[in-house]
Backbone as CSV, one residue per row, in Angstrom:
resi,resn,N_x,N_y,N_z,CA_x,CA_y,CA_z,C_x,C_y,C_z
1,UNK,0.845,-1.186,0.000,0.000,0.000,0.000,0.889,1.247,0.000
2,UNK,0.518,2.499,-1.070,1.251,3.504,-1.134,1.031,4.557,0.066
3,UNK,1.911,5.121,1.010,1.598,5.587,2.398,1.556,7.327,1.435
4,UNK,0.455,7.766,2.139,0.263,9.205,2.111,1.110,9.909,2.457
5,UNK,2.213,9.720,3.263,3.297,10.363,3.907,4.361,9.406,4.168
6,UNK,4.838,9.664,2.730,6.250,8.540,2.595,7.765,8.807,3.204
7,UNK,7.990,8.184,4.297,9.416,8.726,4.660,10.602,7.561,3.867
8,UNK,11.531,9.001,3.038,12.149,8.025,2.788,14.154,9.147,3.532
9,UNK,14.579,8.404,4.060,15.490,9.127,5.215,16.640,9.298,4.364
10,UNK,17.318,10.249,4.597,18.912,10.006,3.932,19.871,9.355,4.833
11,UNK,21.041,9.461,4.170,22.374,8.441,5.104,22.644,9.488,6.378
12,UNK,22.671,10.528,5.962,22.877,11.728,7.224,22.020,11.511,8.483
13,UNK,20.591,11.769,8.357,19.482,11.272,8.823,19.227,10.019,9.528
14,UNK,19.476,8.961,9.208,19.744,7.771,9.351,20.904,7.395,10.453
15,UNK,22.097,7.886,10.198,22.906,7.676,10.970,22.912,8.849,12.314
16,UNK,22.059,9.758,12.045,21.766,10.457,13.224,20.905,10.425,14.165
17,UNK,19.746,9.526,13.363,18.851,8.531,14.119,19.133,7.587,15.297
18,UNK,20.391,7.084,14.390,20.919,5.171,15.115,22.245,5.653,16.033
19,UNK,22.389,6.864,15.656,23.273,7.546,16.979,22.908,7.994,18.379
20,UNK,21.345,8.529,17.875,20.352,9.136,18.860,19.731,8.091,20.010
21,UNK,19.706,7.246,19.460,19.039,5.637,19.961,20.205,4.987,20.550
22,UNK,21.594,4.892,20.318,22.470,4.152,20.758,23.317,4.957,21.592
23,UNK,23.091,6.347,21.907,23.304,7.294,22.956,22.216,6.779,24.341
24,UNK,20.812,6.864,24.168,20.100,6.885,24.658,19.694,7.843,26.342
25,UNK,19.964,8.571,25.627,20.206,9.634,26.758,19.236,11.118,26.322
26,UNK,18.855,10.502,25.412,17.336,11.539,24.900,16.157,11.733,25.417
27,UNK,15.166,12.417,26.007,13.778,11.959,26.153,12.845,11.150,25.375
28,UNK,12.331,10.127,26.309,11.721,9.015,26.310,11.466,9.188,24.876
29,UNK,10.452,10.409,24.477,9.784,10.815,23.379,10.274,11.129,22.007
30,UNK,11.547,11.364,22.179,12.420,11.772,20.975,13.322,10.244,20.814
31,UNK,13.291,9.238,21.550,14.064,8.450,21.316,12.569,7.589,20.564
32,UNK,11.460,7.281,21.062,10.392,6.843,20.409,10.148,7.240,19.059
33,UNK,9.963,8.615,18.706,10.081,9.399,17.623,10.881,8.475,16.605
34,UNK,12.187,8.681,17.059,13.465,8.458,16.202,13.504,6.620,15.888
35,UNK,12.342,6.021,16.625,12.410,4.457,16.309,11.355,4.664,15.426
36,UNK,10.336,5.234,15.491,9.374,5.414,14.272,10.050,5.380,13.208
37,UNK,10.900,6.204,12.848,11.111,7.325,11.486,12.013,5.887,11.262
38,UNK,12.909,5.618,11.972,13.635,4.245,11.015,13.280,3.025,10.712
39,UNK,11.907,2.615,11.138,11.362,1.522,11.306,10.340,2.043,9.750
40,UNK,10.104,3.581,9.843,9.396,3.951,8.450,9.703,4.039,7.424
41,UNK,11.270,3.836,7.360,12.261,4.554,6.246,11.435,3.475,5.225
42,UNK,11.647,3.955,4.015,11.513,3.095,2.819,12.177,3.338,1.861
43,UNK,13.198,3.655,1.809,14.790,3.919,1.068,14.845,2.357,1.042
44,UNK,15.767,2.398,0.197,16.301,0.973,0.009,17.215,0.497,1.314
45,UNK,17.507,1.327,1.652,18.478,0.687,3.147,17.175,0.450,4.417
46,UNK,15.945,1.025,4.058,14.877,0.569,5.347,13.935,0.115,5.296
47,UNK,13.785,-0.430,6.216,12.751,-1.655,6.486,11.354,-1.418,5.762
48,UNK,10.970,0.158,6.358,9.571,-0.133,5.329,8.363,-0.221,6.171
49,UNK,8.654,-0.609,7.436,7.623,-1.273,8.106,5.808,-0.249,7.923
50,UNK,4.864,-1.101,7.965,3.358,-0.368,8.165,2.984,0.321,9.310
51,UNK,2.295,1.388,9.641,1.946,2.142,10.980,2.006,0.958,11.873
52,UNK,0.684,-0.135,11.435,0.549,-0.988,12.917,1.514,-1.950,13.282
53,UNK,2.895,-2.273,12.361,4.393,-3.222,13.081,4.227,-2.050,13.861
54,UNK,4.844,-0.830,13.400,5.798,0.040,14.231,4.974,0.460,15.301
55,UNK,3.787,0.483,15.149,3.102,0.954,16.949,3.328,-0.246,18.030
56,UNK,3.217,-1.112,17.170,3.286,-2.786,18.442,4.646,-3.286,18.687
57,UNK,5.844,-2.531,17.253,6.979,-2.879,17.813,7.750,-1.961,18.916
58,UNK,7.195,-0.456,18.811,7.930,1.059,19.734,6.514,0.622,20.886
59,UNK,5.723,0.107,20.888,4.578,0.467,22.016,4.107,1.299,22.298
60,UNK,3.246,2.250,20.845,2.828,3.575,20.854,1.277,3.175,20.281
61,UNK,0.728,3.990,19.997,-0.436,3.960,19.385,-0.443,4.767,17.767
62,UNK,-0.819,3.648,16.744,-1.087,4.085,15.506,-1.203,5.560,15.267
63,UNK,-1.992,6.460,15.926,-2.045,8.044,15.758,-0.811,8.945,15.755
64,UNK,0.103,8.401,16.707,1.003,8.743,17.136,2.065,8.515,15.864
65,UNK,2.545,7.099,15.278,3.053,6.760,14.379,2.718,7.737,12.934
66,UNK,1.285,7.989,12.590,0.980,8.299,11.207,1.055,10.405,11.937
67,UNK,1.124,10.766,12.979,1.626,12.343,13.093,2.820,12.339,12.958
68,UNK,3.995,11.380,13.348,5.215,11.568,13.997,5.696,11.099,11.932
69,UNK,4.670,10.278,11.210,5.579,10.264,10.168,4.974,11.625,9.075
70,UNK,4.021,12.459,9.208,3.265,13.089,8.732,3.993,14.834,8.931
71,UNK,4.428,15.152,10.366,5.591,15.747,10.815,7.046,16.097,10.039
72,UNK,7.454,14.229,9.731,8.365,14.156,8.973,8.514,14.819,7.393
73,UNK,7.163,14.633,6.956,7.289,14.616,5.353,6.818,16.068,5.378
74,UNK,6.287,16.561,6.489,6.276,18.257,5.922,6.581,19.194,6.560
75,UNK,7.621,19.039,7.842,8.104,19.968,8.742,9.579,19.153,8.489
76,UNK,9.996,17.771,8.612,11.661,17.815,8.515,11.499,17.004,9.969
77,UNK,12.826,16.581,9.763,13.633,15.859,10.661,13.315,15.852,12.579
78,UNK,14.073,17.157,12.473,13.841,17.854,13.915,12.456,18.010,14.625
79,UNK,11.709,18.717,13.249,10.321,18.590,13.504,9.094,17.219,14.033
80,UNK,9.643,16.974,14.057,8.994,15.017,13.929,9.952,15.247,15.262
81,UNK,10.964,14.938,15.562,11.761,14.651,16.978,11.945,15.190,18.029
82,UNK,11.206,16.585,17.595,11.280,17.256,19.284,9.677,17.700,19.292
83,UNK,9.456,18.049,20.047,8.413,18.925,20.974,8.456,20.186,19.994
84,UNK,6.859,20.204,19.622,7.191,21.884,19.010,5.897,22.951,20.445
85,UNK,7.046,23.614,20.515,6.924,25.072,21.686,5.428,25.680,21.273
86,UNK,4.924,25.516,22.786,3.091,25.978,22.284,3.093,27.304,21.357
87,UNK,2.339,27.703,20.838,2.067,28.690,20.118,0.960,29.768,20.701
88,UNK,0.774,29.200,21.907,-0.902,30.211,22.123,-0.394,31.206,22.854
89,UNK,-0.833,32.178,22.507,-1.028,33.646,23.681,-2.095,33.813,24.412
90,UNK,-1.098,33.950,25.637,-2.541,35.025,26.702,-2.654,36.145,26.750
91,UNK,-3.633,36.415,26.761,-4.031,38.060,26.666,-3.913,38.217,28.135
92,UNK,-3.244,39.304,28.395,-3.023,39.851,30.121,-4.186,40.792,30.221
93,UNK,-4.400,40.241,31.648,-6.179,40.766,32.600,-5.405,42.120,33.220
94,UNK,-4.098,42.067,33.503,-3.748,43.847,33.918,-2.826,43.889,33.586
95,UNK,-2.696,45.395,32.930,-1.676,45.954,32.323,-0.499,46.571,33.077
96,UNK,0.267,47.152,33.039,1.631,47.613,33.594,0.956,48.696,34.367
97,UNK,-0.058,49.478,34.393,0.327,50.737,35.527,-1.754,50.160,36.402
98,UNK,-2.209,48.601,36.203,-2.862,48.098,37.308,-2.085,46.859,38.002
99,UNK,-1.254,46.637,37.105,-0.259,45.850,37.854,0.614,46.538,39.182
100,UNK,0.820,47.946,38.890,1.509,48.622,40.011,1.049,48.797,41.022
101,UNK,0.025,49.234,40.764,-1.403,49.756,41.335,-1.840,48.547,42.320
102,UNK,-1.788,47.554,41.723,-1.598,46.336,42.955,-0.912,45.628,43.766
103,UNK,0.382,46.128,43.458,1.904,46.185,44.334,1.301,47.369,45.203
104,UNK,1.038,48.376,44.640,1.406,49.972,45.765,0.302,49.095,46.605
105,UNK,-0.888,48.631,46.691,-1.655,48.252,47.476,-1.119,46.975,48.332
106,UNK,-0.577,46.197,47.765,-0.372,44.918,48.773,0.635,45.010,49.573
107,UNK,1.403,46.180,49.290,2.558,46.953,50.428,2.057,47.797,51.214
108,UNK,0.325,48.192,50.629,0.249,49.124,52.255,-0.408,48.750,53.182
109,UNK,-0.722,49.317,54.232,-1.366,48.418,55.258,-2.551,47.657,54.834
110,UNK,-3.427,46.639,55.820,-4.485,45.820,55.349,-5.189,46.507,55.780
111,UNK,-6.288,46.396,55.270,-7.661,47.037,55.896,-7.736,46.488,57.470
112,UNK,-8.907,47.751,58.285,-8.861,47.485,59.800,-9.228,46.014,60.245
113,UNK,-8.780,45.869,61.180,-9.100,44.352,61.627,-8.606,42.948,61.095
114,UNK,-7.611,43.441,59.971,-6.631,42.493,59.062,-5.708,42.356,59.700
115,UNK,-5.055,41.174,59.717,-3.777,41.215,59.969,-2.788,41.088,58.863
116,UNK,-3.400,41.157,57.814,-2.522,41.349,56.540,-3.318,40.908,55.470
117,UNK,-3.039,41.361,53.975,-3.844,41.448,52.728,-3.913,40.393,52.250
118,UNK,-5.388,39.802,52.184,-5.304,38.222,51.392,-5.726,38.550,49.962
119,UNK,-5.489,37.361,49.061,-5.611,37.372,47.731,-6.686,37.777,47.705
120,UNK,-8.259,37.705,48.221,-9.617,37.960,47.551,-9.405,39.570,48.141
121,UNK,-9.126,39.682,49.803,-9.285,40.712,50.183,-8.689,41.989,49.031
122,UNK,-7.609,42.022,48.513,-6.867,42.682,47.332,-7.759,42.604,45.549
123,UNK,-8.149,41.604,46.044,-9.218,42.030,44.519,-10.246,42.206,44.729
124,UNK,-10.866,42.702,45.633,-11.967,43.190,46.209,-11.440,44.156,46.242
125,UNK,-10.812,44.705,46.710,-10.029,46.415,46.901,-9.920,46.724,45.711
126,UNK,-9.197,46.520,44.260,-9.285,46.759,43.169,-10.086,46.992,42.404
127,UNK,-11.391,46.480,42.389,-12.604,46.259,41.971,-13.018,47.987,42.747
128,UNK,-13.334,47.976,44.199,-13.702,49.148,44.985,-12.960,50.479,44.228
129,UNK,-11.964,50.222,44.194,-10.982,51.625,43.652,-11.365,51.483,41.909
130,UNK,-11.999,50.844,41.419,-11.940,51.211,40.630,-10.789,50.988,39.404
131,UNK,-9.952,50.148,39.955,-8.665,50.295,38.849,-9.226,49.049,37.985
132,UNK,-10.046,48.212,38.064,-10.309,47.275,37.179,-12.153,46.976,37.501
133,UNK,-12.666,46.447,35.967,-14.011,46.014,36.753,-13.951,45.092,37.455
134,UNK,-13.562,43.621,36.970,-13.239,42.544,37.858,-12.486,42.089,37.169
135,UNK,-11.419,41.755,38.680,-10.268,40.411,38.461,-10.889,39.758,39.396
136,UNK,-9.564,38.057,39.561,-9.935,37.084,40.179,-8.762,37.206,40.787
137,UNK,-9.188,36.564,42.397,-7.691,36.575,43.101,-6.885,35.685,42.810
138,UNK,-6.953,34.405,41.438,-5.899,33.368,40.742,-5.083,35.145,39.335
139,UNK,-5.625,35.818,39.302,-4.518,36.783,38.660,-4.119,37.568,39.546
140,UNK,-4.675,37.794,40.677,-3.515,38.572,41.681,-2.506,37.705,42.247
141,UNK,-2.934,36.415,42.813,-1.392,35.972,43.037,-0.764,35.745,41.659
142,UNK,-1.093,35.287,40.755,-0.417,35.617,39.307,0.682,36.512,39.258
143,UNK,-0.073,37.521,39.450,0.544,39.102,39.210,1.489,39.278,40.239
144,UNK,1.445,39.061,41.297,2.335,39.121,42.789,3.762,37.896,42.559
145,UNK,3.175,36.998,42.476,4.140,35.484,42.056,5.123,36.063,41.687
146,UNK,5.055,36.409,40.038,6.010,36.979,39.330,7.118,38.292,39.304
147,UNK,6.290,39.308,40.883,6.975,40.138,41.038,8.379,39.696,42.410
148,UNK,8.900,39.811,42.223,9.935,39.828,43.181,10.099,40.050,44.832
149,UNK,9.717,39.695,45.763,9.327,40.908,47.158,10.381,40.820,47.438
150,UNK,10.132,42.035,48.390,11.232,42.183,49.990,10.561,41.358,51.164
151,UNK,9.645,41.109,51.180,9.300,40.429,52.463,9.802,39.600,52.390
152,UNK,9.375,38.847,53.373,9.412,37.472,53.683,8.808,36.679,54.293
């Protein structure tokens, strides 16, 4: 059967594969990867094998096999063998001068009868003043986390 996404590897490729594997000092996932792609080769020097040998011979699941060779034939080598870096953005809930605005507050005293500013108590205060309609107190410690203190 003619595969929709034919890997066929070069000698470069190949021997950087069977280097990668006989190092074995790669993540789990990139060394799995790299048994796919040579178990897929269909060059005359490789085996050839069908999605379902190579899922029952690496112990992966078929999906995995037909992305990791699908990867190969239209992103490349590397692409197929590592992890590709998320792509999504978050849109930030406060900007640089309500971000301050919630430092200058969690440094000044707590409201009466506090013994110090808790996460809701501080976005409740924010909301009151006005510097935002609503946050949640999972983006004020957010926002705090990432800043640096002097306390302790």
């Amino acid at each position: 059967m003619k595969k929709k996404y034919p890997i066929i590897l070069s000698d470069t490729e190949r021997v950087e594969l069977k280097r990668l594997i006989a190092a074995g000092t790669a993540p789990t996932r990139k060394l799995t990867h790299a048994r796919i792609l040579l178990k897929a080769d269909q060059s005359p020097e490789g085996p050839g094998w069908v999605d379902e040998a190579i899922a029952d011979a690496v112990e992966t699941s078929q999906p995995t096999v037909a992305r990791v060779r699908k990867q190969y034939f239209e992103e490349g080598l590397q692409a197929a063998l590592n992890r590709r870096a998320p792509n999504r953005e978050y849109q930030r809930k406060l900007d640089g001068e309500q971000e301050a605005r919630l430092l200058a507050l969690a440094c000044s005293e707590p409201p009466e009868g506090q013994a110090r500013w808790s996460l809701r108590l501080l976005a409740d205060r924010m909301v009151e003043l006005e510097v935002v309609e609503e946050v949640s107190y999972q983006t004020v410690r957010r926002t705090l986390k990432k800043t640096p203190s002097s306390h302790t």
